[in-house]
NUDOLUM-827665 format. One line per 4 residues: number of its first residue (from 1); for each residue x, y, z of C-alpha. Coordinates in pm, whole numbers, plus 50000, padded with zeros to 5 digits. Layout:
BEGIN
NUM	X,Y,Z; ...
***
This chain:
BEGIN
1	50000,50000,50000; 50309,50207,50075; 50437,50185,49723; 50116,50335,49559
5	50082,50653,49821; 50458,50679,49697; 50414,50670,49344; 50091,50867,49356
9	50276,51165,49555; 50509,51145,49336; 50253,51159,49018; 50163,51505,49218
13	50437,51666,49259; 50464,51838,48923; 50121,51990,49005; 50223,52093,49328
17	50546,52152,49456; 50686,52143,49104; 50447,52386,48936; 50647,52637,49061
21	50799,52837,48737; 51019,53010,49010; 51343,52915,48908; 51657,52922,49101
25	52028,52938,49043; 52226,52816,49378; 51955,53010,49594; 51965,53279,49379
29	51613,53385,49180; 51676,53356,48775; 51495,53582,48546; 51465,53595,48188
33	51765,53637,48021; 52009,53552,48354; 52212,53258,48339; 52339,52988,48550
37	52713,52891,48595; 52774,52580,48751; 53014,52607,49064; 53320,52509,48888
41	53243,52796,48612; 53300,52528,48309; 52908,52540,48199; 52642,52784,48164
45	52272,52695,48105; 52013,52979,48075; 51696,53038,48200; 51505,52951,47876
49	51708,52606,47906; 51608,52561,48252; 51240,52593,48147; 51250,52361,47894
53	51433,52125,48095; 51164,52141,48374; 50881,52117,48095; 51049,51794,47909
57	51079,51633,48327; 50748,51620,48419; 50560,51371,48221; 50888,51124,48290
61	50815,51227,48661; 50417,51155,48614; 50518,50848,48420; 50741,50695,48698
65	50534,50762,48982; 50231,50555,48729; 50452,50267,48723; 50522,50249,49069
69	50217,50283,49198; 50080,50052,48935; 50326,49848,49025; 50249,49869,49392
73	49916,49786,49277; 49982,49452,49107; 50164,49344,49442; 49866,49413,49655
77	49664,49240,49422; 49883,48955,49435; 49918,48967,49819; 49535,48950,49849
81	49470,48684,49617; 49771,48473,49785; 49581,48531,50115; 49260,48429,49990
85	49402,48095,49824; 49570,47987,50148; 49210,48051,50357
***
């Protein structure tokens, strides 16, 4: 039961916690045009990449937590009709 509460949080995450088009650059807010360097200064990625980014991770996000809690559904299912065999 555990596994689908997981995977259905995580399913609603991108509509909650992860709707947020706030984005952030080592605690720092990012605005149009600003860009991100990573700590070591050898990349930049821009805000317009960090959107897409974001956009292109949430139906993978939705997807997973679908499969695990699917997936914690077919082992409840099976736990339940193991149960009832052995009565």
């Amino acid at each position: 039961m555990a596994v689908i509460i997981v995977g259905l949080l995580i399913m609603a995450y991108p509509f909650t916690l992860g709707a947020s088009e706030t984005l952030t650059c080592r605690g720092e807010p990012m605005a149009p045009g600003s860009v991100c360097l990573k700590a070591d200064g050898s990349e930049a990625e821009s805000y317009a990449d960090r959107i897409s980014k974001a956009a292109v991770a949430r139906p993978i996000v939705i997807g997973a937590g679908a499969l695990l809690a699917a997936f914690g559904t077919y082992l409840l299912i099976s736990d339940l009709r193991r149960k009832r065999a052995d009565a």
